[in-house]
N, C-alpha and C positions, 0 to 999 in steps of 0.2 A: 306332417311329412316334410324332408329335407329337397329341395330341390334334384340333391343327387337320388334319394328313391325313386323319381320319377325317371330320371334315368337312366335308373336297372329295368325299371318297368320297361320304358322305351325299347332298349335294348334285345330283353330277355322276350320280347313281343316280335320282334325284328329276324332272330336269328333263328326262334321257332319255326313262324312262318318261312325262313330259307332255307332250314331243315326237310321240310315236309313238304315244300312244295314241289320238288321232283317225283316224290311218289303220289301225290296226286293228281298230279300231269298223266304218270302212267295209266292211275284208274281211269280218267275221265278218255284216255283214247281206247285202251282195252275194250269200257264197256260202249264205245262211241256214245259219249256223253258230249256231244260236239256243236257248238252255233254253226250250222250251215250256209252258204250264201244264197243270196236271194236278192231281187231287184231291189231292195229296201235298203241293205246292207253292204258296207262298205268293202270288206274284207273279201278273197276270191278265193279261199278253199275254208272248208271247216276246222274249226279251231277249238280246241277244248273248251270249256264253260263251265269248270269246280274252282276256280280259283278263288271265290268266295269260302269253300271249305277248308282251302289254305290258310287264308287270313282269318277264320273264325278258331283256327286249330293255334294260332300264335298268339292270337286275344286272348283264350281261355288258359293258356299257359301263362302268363302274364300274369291273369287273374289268380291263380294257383299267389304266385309272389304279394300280388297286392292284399289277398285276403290275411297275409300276416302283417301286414301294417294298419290295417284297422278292420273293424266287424264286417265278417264277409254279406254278415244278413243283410246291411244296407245296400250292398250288388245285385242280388238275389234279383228283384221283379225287374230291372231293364236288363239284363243276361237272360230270364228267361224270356221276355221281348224279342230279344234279336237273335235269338236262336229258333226262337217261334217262327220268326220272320226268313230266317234261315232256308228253313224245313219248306216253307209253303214256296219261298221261290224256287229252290231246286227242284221240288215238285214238278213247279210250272215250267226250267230245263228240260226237265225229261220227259212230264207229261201233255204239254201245254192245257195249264188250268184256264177256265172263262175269265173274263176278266172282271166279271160278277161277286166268282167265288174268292177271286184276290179280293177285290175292293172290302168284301165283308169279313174277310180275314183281318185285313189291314185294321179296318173299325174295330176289330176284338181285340186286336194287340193293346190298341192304343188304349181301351178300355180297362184292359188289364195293367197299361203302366199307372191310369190315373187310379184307378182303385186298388192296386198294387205300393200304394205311397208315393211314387215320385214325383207328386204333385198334378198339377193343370195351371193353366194360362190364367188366373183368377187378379191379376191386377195390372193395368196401365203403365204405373210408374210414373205417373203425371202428364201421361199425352193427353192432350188437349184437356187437363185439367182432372182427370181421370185415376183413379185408384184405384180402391178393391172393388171387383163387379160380382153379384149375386152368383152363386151355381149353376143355375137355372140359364144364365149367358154363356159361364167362363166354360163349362163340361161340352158342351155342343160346339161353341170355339174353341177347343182344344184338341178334338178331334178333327175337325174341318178342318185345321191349319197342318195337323201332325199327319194326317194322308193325303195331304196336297205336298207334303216335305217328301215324305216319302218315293212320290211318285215324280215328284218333280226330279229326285237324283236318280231313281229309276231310268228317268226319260233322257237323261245326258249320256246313258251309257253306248255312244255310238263308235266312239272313236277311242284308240289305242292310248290308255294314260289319260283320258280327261274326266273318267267319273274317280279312277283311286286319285291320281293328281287332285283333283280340284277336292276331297274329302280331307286328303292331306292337309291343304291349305287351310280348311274350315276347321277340322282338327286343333293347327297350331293356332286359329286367331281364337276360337272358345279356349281352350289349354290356356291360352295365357292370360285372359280375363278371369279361370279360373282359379289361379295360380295370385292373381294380385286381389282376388275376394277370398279368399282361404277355405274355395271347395274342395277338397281334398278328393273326394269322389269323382265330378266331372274332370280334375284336373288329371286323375290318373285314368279315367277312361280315353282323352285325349293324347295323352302321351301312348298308351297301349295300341289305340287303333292307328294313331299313326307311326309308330314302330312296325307294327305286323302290316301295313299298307306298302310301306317302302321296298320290299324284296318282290312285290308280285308289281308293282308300277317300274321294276327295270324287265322285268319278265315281260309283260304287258309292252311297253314300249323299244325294249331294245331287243328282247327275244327272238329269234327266228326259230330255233327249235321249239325251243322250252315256253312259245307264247302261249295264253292262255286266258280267255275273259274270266270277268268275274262273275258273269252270269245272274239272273236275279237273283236268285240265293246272297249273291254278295252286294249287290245295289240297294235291294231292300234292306239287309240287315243295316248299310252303310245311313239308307234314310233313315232308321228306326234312331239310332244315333244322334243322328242332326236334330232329330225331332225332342231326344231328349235333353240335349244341349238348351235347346229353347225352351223347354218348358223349364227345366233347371234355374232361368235366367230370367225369365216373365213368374213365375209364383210367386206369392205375396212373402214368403221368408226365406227368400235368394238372399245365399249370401251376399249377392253385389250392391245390396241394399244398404248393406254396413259401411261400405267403403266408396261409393261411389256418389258424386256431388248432383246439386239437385238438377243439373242441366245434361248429366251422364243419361243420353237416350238408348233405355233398354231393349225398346223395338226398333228403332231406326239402327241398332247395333248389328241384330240378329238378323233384320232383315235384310244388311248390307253384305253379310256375311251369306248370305242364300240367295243374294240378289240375280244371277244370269239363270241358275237354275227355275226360279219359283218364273221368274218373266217371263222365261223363255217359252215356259209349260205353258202358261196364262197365253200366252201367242198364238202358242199351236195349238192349245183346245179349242180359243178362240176361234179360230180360223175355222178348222173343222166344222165347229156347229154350223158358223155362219156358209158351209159346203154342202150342210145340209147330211153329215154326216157323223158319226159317232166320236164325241171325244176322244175314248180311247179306243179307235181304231188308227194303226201304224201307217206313218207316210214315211215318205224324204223332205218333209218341211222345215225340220229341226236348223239351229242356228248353224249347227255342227255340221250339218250336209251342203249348207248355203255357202259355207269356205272351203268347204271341201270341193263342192263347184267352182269357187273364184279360182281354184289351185293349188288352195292349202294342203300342205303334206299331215299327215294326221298328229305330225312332231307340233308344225307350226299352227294348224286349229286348236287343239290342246293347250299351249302356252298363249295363243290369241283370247282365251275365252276365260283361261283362268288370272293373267295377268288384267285382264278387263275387270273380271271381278277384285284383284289386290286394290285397284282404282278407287274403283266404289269404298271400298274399306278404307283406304287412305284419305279420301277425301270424306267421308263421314267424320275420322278420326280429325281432320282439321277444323270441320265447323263443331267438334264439341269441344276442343281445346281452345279456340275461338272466342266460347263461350254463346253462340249460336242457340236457339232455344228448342227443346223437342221435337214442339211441333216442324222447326223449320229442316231440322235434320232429318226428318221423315220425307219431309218433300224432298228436297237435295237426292234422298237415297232412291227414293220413287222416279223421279224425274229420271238418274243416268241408270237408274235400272228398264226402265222403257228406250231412253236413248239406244242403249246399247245391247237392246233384241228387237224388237219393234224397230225400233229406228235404221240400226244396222241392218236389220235382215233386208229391208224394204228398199235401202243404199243399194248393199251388194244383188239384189236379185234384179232390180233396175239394170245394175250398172251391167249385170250379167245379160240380162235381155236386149240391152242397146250394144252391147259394142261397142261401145266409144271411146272417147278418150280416161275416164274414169275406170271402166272396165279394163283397161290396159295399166294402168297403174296399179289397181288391185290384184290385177294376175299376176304382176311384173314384181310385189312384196310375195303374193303367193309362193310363186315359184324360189323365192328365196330360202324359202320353209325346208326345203328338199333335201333333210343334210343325211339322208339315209345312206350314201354312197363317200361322206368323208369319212376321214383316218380314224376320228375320233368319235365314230358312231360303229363303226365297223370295229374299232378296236372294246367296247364296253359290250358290243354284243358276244365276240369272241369270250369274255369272262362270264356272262350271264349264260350262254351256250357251252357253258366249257363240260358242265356234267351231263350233257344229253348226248357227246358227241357216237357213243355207242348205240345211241335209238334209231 
């Protein structure tokens, strides 16, 4: 495929989901299919929650396009993945499912993409000296790793534009590692989802009619993605094995690319257990809620968390251009992925508790965040609002 197929793909994934996402705004208030507020949540009236079935509606048109540029069969088992994934989180929208019946859904999916063909987690790529690892390891880590991804972008879904925003971004940094390994397939899934991401992340963010989450339905399918971006990228006949030199770290990649999310999860379970409470039961722990305390406008937590994470990635990307060794780019990636949840959360909720002079510097960036009342927020929301103004 030519660079420009990818974007028609892009495109024709982009204007499906701006198509249809007004009439799925309708359904999901009609049937009041709506996130409600609650002491947990940040939002103060109910807010529709299909906008997952927006962007799986502009994917799978996409898909329609892309099945003529190469054999649709190899789409097949990660589309039925994330449409699986679809189904169970909307579900849990409407119905709230246990968080039992999710977890062992999640293990089925994941189940079904590895013996579905699209591989598993089955080689190192030389960390710490490490190659291909037996079945009996790579199948069990492969699932452990792909419903911890899952749930980890799950878990960022708190704030307006930071779980499509920050999918986006992951999006384009797989897309392009795709693109310079000659995956044709991950390349054009990354171009598809984030096409059909971008009309529901101005809705999501600039919205005031027409806003809408993505609801699990769309956070899960969005993990189910990540998860196969990595495993794509870790099996032992990744393309990126062709093209990439022997100090190019495949997991310090991936991992820098899911860095705020996976740490951020690892935090808050953390914490939990050691509360003497249930991993996944729901707090206001999250990094998300801890800027949103300091001040943060949900503009400026969103772009705090996702430009945190381009860091990570940029700075990965210098100690391998560097020529910096695996192992040492894993720590680098480790270390400012702890820095910057762990570390920050434990900053800002100090500085929140004290008062001080810290605490006022960080409210005083906060509140800079607030640009919901400029020209040029007001004036993008008037076009994203322009087809609702009859509702």
């Amino acid at each position: 495929m030519d660079k420009i197929d990818y974007l028609v793909l892009f495109v024709a994934a982009m204007l499906s989901t701006w198509w249809i996402f007004r009439d799925i705004h309708r359904i999901a208030i009609l049937k009041n299919i709506t996130d409600n507020p609650d002491a947990r949540k940040l939002q103060k009236v109910p807010v529709p929650c299909l906008g997952g079935v927006a962007v799986f509606f502009g994917i799978i048109m996409a898909l329609l396009i892309a099945g003529i540029e190469f054999e649709a069969s190899k789409m097949f088992t990660i589309v039925c993945a994330f449409t699986l994934m679809l189904c169970i989180g909307t579900m849990d929208d409407i119905l709230s499912l246990s968080p039992l019946f999710r977890f062992c859904m999640e293990v089925l999916i994941i189940m079904l993409l590895i013996y579905g063909g699209s591989g598993y987690i089955d080689n190192f790529h030389g960390l710490w000296g490490v190659y291909s690892i037996p079945d009996w390891i790579a199948i069990p880590l492969t699932i452990f790793a792909c419903v911890g991804i899952i749930n980890a972008i799950n878990l960022i879904d708190g704030v307006n534009g930071l779980c499509s925003g920050y999918c986006i971004m992951a999006c384009i940094a797989f897309g392009t590692v795709a693109i310079w390994s000659g995956d044709q397939k991950s390349a054009s899934f990354a171009a598809i989802f984030t096409g059909a991401l971008i009309p529901f992340f101005l809705h999501n963010v600039f919205g005031n009619k027409s806003k809408m989450f993505l609801g699990d339905g769309g956070t899960l399918m969005m993990g189910t993605i990540m998860a196969y971006f990595v495993i794509s990228m870790l099996k032992s006949d990744s393309a990126l094995t062709f093209v990439a030199d022997d100090n190019f770290g495949f997991i310090p990649f991936t991992l820098a690319v899911l860095a705020i999310p996976i740490f951020d999860m690892l935090r808050v379970m953390t914490s939990r257990i050691l509360r003497g409470t249930s991993p996944f039961s729901p707090d206001k722990t999250h990094l998300h809620h801890m800027l949103f305390q300091c001040r943060f406008s949900h503009v400026g937590t969103t772009m705090t968390e996702i430009l945190g994470n381009i860091f990570i990635v940029a700075v990965w990307f210098a100690c391998w251009r560097l020529g910096a060794s695996v192992e040492l780019q894993l720590y680098v990636v480790i270390l400012l992925g702890l820095l910057g949840t762990f570390g920050f959360y434990r900053y800002g909720a100090a500085m929140e508790k004290r008062r001080g002079a810290g605490w006022r510097v960080l409210s005083r960036i906060g509140e800079r965040t607030h640009v919901e009342h400029t020209k040029w927020f007001e004036w993008v929301t008037r076009i994203v609002d322009k087809r609702y103004e009859a509702e």
